[in-house]
C-alpha positions in Angstrom: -58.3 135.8 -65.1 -58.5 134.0 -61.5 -60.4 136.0 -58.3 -61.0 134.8 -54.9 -64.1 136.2 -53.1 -64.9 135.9 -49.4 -68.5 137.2 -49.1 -70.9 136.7 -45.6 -73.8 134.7 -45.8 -76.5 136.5 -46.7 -74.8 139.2 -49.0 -75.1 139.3 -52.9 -72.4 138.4 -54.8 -72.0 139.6 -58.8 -69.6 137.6 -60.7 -68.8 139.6 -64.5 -66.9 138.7 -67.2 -67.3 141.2 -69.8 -65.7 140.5 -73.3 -66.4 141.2 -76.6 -65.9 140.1 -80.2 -67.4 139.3 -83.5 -69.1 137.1 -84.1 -70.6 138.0 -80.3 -69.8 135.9 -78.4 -71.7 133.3 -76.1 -71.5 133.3 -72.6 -71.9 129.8 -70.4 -71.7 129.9 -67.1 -70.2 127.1 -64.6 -69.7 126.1 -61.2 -67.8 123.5 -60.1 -67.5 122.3 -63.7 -71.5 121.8 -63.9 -73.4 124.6 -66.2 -75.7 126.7 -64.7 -79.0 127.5 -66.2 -80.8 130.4 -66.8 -83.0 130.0 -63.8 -80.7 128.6 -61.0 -82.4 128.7 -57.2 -80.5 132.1 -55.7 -78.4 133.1 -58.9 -79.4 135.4 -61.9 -77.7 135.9 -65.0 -78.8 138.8 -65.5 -77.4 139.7 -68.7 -75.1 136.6 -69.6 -71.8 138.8 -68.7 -73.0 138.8 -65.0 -74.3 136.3 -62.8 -75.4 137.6 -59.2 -75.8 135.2 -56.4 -78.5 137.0 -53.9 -78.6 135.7 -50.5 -75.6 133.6 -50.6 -75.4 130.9 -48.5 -72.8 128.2 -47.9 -73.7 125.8 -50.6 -72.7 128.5 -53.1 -69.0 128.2 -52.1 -67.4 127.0 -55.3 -65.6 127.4 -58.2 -67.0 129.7 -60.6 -65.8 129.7 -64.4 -67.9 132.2 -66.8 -66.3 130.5 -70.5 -66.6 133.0 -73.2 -66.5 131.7 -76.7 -67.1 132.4 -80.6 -65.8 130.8 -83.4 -62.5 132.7 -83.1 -61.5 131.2 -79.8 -62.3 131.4 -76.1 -61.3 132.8 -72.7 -61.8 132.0 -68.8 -63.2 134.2 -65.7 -62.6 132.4 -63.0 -64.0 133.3 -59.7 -63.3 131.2 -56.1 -65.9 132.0 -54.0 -66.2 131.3 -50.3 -68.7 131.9 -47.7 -68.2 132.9 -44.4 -70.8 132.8 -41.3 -73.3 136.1 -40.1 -71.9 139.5 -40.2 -71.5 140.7 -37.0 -72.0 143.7 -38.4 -75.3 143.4 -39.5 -75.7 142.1 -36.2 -74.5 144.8 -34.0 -76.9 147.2 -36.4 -79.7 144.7 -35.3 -79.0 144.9 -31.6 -78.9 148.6 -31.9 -81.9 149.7 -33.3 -83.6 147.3 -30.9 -82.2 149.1 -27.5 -81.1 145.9 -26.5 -78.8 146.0 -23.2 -75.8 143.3 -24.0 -75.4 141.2 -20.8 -72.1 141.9 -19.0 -68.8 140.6 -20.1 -70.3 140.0 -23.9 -68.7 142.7 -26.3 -69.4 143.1 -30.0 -66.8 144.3 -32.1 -67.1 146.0 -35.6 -64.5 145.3 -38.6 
């Protein structure tokens, strides 16, 4: 399985690959073809089937690949994540609650 994510810096991100078998199975994450541990700055695996990126920034654009193996075999969730500038969203929101007057001729505009 192959996903392509496009998430705004900032945002969280949870990547799953749920699968079972017996034996159980173990989980390894990777990204960019380098394992990630347990305790990776910004990323939690939470519970081995999910890892979730909080506060995603650029550096976390990558290639994702969650392997899940037991003696039996192995599969593949692949996830292609990219990162994309501020929400504008967020922004607007921000500018809102703030009673900020926008100067003339500058327009925010909401997805």
């Amino acid at each position: 399985m192959e996903a392509h994510i496009t998430q705004h810096t900032g945002s969280t991100v949870r990547l799953t690959c749920k699968a079972s078998g017996k034996p159980k199975p173990e989980v390894t994450w990777y990204k960019n073809g380098v394992a990630l541990q347990t305790a990776e700055v910004n990323n939690d695996i939470t519970d081995r089937w999910m890892l979730k990126i909080v506060d995603i920034q650029e550096p976390d654009n990558g290639r994702y690949l969650c392997k899940v193996a037991n003696k039996a075999g192995f599969i593949n969730f692949t996830y292609n994540v990219h990162v994309t500038g501020i929400d504008l969203s967020a922004l607007y929101a921000l500018i809102c609650l703030s009673n900020w007057a926008p100067i003339r001729g500058v327009h925010l505009l909401r997805k």
